[in-house]
N, C-alpha and C positions, 0 to 999 in steps of 0.2 A: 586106272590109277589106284581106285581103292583097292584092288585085290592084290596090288604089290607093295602098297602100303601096310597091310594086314601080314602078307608073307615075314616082315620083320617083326609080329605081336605074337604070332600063332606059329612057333621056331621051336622043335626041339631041344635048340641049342640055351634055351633059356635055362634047363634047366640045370646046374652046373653043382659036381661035387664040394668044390672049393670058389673063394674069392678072388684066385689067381685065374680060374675058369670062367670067373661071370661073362655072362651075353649084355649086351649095352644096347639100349636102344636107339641111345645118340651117340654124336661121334666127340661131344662132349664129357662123356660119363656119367652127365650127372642121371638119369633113368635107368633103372636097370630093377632086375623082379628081385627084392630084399629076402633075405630067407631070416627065420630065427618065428619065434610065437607073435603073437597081435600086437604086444608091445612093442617089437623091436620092427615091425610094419607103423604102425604107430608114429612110432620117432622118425623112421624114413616118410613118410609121409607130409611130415611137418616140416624135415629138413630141406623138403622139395621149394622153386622158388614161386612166390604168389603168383607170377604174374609169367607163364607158360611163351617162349619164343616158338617159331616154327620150326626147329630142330626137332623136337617130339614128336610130331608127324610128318618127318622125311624131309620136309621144306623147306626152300633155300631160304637164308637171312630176309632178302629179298620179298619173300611173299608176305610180309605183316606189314613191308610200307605200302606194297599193292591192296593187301585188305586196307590199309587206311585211305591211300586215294581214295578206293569204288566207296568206301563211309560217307566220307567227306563233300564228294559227288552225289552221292543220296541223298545227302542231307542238304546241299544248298539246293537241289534238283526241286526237293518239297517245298523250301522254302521260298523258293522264288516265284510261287504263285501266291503267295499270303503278301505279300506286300504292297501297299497301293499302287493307283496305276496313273493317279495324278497328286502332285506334292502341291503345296504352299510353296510360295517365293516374299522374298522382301519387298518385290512392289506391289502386293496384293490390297485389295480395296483399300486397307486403312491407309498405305502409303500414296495415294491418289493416284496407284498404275491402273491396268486394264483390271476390267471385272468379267470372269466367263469366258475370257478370251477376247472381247469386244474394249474398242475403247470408250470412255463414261464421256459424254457430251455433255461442254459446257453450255449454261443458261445465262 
């Protein structure tokens, strides 16, 4: 997977005379190698969006609701052993139900 993932970063086709030539990483457009000085790397840099889908590395829509299941699943996975393993109820000792699991004998 990674090495055919990489065949589309490390392309001679990247490198292209004109803008009618560019090489795209996605099949969105928006990635692609900027040419012009730091500045105008710069400004494409910035123009990129904050928040990266799986299009940029090859990946279908698809694989970021999958990365969020297996998160999601991680995290209740952890969580489910911090929690106690006996609760309070409303008929506990003050409400004159069982205490300890036993019933309280009257006198």
């Amino acid at each position: 997977l990674i090495s055919h993932i990489l065949t589309d970063f490390y392309s001679p086709d990247i490198i292209s005379d004109t803008p009618e030539n560019r090489y795209y990483f996605s099949p969105s457009q928006i990635y692609y190698a900027p040419e012009g000085d730091t500045e105008a790397h710069l400004a494409y840099v910035r123009s990129l969006p904050l928040n990266e889908t799986p299009e940029i590395f090859g990946l279908h829509a698809n694989a970021n609701l999958t990365a969020a299941i297996s998160e999601a699943t991680t995290l209740l996975r952890l969580a489910l052993p911090l929690m106690p393993k006996e609760t309070a109820s409303a008929s506990g000792p003050q409400a004159g139900g069982k205490e300890g699991g036993e019933e309280k004998e009257e006198r």
